[in-house]
LUMVEXKOL-101618 format. One record per atom (N, C-alpha, C, O, CB): residue in one letter; x, y, z. Coordinates in steps of 0.001 Angstrom, whole numbers, padded with zeros to 6 digits, always signed. Glycine has a CB too. Layout:
BEGIN
AXYZ...
This chain:
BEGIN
X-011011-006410+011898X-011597-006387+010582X-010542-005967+009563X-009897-004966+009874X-012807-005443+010544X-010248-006556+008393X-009757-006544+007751X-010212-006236+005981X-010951-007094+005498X-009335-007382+008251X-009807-005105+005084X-010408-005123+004739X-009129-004490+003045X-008005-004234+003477X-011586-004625+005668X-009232-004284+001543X-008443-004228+000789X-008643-002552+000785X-009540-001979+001403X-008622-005193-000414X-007732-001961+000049X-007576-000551-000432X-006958-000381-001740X-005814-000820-001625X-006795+000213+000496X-007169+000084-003053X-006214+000804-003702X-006049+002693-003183X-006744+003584-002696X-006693+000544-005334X-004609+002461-003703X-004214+003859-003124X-002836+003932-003871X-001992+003059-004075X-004101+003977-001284X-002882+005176-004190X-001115+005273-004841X-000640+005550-003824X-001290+006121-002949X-000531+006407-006019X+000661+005201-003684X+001778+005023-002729X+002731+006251-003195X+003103+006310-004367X+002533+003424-002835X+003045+007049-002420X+004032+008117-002928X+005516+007757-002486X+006589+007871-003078X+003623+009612-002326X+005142+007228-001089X+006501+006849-000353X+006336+005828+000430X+005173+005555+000727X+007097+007876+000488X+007279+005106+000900X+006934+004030+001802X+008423+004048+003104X+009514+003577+002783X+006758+002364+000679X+008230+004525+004200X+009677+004412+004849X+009796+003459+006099X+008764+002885+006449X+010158+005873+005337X+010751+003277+006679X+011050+002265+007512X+011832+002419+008324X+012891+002295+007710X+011350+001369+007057X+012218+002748+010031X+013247+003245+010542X+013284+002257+011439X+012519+001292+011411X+013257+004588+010950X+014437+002498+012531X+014834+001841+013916X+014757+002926+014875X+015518+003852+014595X+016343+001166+013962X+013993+003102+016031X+014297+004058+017187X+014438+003253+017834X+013623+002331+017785X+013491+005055+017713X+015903+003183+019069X+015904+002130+019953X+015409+000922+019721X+014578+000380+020449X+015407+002440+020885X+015851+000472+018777X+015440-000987+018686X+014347-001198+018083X+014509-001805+017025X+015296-001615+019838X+013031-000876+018393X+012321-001162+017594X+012215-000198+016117X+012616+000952+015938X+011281-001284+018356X+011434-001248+015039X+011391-000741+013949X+009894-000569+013870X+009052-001334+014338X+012090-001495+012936X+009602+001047+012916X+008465+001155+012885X+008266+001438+010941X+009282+001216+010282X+008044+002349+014094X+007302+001788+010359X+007379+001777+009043X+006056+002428+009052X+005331+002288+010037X+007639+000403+008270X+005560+003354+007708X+004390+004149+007245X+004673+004400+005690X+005680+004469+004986X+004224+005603+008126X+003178+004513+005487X+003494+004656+003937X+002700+005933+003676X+001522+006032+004020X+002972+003280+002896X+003227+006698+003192X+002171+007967+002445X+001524+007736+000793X+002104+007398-000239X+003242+009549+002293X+000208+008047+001037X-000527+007409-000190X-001358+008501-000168X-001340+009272+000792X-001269+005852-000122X-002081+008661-001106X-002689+009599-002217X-004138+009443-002798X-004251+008453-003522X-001831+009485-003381X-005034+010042-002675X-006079+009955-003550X-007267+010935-004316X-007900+011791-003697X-006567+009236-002976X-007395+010734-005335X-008151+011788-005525X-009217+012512-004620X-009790+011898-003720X-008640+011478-006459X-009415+013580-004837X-010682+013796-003775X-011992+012803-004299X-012107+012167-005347X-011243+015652-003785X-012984+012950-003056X-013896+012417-003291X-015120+013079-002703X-015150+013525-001556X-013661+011276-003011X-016357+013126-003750X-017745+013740-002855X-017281+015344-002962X-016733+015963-003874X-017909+013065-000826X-017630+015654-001945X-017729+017631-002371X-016929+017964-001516X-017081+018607-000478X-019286+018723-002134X-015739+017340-002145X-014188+017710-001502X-013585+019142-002245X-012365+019227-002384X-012937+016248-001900X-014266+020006-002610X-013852+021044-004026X-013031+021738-002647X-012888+022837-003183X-015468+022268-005248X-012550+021879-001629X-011363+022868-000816X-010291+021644-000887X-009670+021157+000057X-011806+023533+001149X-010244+021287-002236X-008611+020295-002450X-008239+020196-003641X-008666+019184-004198X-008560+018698-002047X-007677+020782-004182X-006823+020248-005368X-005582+019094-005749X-004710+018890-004904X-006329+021238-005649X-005566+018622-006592X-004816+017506-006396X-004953+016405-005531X-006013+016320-004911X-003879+017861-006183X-004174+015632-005382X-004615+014419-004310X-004512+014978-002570X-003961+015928-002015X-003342+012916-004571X-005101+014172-002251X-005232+014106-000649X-004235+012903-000175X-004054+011749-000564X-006950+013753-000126X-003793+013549+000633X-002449+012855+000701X-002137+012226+002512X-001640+012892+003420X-001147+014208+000126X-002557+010962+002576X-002471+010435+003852X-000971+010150+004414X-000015+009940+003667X-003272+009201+003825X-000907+010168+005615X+000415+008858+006200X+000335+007715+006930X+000916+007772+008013X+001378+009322+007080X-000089+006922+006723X-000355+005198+007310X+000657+004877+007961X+001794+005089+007539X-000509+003946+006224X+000304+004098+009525X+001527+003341+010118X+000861+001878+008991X-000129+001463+008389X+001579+003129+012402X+002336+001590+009335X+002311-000048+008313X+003098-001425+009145X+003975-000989+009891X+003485+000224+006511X+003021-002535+009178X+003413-003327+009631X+005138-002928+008756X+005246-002232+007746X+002405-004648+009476X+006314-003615+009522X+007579-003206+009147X+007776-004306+007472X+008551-003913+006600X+008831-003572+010697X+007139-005338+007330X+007282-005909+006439X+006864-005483+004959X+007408-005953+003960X+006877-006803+006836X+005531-004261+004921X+005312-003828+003650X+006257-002794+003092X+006094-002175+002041X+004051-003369+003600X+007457-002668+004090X+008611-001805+002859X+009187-003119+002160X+009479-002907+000983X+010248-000661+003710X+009420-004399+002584X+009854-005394+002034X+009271-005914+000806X+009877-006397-000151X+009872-006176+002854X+007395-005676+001030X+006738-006389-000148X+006749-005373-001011X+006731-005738-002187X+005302-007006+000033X+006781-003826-000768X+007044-003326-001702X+007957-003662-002897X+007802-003997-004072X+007231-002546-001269X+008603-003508-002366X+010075-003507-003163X+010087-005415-003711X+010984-005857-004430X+011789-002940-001682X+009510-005846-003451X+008917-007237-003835X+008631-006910-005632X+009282-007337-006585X+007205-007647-002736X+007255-005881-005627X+006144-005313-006032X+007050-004352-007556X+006619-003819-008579X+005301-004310-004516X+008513-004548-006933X+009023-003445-008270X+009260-002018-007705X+009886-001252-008437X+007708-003237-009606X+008836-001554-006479X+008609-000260-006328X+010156+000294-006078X+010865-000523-005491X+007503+000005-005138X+010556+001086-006299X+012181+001348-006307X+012171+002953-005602X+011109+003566-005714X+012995+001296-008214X+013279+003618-004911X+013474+004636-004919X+013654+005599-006240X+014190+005273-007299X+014267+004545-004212X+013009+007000-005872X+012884+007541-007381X+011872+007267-008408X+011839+007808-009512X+013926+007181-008023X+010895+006221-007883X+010211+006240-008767X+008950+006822-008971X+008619+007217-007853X+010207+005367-008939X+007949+007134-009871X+006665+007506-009820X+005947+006773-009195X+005965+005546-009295X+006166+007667-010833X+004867+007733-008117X+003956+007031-007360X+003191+005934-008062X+003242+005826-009288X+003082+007936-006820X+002479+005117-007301X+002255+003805-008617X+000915+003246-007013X+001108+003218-005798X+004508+002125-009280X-000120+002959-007714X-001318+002243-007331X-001157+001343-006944X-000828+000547-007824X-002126+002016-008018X-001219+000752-005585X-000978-000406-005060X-002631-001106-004123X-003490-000484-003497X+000471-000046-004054X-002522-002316-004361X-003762-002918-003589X-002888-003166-002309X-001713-003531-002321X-004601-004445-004329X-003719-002887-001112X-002989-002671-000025X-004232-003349+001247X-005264-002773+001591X-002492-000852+000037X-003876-004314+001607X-004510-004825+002992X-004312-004201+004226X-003165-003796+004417X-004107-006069+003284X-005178-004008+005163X-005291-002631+006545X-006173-003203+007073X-007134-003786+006570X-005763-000865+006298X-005787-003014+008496X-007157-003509+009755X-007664-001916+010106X-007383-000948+009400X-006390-004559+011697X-008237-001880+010989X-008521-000801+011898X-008204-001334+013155X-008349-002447+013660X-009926-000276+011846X-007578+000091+013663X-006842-000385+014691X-007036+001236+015783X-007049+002253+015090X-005045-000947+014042X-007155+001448+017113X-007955+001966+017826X-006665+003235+017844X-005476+002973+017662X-008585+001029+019202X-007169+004518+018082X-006130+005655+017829X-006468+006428+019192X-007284+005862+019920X-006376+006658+016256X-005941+007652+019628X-005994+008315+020219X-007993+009220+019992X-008643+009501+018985X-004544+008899+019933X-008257+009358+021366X-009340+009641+021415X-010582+008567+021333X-011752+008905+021517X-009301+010470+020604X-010191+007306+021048X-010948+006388+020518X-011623+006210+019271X-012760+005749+019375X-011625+006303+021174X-011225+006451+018156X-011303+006664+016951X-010216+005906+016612X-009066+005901+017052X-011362+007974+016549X-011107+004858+015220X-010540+003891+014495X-009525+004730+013025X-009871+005647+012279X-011949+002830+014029X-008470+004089+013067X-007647+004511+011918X-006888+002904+011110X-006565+001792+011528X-006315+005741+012660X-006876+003469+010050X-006008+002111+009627X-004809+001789+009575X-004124+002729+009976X-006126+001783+008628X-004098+000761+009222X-003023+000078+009705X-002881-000972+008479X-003683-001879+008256X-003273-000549+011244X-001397-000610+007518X-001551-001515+006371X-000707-002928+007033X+000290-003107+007733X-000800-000760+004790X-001456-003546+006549X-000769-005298+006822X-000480-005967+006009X-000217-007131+006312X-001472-006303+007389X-000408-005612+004827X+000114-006557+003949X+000007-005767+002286X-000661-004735+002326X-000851-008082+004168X+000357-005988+001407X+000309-005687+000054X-000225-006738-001020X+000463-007746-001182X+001587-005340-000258X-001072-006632-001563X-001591-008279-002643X-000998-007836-003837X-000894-006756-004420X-003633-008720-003047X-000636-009005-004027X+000801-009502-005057X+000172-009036-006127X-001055-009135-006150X+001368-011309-005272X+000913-008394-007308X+000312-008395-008417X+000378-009375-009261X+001115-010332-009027X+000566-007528-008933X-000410-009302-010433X-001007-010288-011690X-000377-010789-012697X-000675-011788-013351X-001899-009766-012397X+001011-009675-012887X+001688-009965-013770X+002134-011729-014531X+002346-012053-015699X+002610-009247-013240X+002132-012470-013354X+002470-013633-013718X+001250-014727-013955X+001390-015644-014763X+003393-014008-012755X+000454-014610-013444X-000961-014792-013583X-001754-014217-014817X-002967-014421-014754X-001513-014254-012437X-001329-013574-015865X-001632-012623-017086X-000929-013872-017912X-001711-014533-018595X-000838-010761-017164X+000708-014336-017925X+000739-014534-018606X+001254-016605-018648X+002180-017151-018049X+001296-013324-018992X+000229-017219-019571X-000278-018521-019647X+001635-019246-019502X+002692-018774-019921X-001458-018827-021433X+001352-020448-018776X+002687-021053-018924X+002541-022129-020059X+001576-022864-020266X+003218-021711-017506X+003799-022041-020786X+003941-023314-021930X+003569-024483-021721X+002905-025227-022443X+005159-023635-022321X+004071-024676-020562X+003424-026343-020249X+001832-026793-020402X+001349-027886-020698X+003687-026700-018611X+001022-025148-019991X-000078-025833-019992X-001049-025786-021803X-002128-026314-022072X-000901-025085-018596X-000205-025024-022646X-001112-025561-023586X-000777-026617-024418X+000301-027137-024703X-001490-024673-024333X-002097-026857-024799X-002360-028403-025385X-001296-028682-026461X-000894-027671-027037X-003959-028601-026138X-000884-029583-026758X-000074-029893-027667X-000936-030032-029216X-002087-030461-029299X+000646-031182-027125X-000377-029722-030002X-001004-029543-031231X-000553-030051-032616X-001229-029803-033615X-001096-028337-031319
């Protein structure tokens, strides 16, 4: 099952142990419901497929920069104890270019 998320992204990292590469992103959210034993955000760490440090940085996201809201695609995927956790798979592209109309298409006048 597959399913979307916004979440600010604080960090996104990517390593090699022996060969394989693994990647996680730490993301952020306000509390929610009668979360009052939290101040500030709640602050997760996601394993991620190795390719969303790539779409990040696709996305604009740079080292150094301020955490920034990202729409983020995740399955659930089976964890220790048997309990479902998520797993980001992908990042959806932002709008920016889609906001703004191309010349070609308006009408001539």
């Amino acid at each position: 099952m597959q399913f979307e998320m916004t979440s600010t992204v604080f960090n996104c990292r990517k390593m090699t142990i022996e060969g394989r590469t693994f990647c996680s992103v730490i993301t952020g959210q306000a509390p929610v419901g009668d979360n009052s034993g939290t101040l500030g955000y709640e602050v997760t760490k996601i394993s991620a497929e190795p390719g969303i440090f790539d779409q990040l940085k696709q996305e604009g996201y740079q080292p150094g920069q301020p955490p920034r809201d990202f729409k983020l695609v995740a399955m659930l995927k089976t964890a220790a104890g048997g309990k479902s956790q998520p797993h980001i798979i992908g990042v959806v592209p932002s709008q920016k270019a889609a906001n703004s109309p191309d010349a070609k298409s308006k009408p001539a006048g």
